[in-house]
C-alpha angles and dihedrals in degrees: 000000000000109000111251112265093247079064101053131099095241096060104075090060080051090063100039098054083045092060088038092055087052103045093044083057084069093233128113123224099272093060097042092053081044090056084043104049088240134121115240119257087072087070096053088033089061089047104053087045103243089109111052120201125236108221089260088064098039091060089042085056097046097045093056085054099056100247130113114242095231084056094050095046090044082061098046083050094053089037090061098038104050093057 
């Protein structure tokens, strides 16, 4: 059986270009959970990696960041490839 993806080496360069979306953003937790209509610990949940985000969310989470979804997932690609 597949380990499961929070396991798996290329989920820690997931997290931290979520953290680094959000600091560069310039907003702390408490104001993107605000943006999103979450509390939040569902901010600090998703970044240290025990909540996991559908697509739907992902894209939530990087537009309140200011940041598209296809150039957030180009530099997760060239995160985990370039290791």
């Amino acid at each position: 059986m597949s380990a499961k993806s929070i396991h798996k080496a290329e989920y820690q360069p997931l997290l931290q270009l979520l953290l680094d979306i959000r600091t560069k953003a310039g907003l702390t937790q408490t104001e993107l959970s605000a943006l999103l209509g979450r509390p939040q610990s569902y901010v600090s949940d998703v970044e240290r990696g025990t909540r996991r985000l559908d697509l739907l969310q992902l894209r939530e989470y990087c537009l309140a960041c200011g940041q598209d979804l296809v150039g957030f997932v180009r530099r997760f690609e060239k995160a985990i490839t370039h290791r």
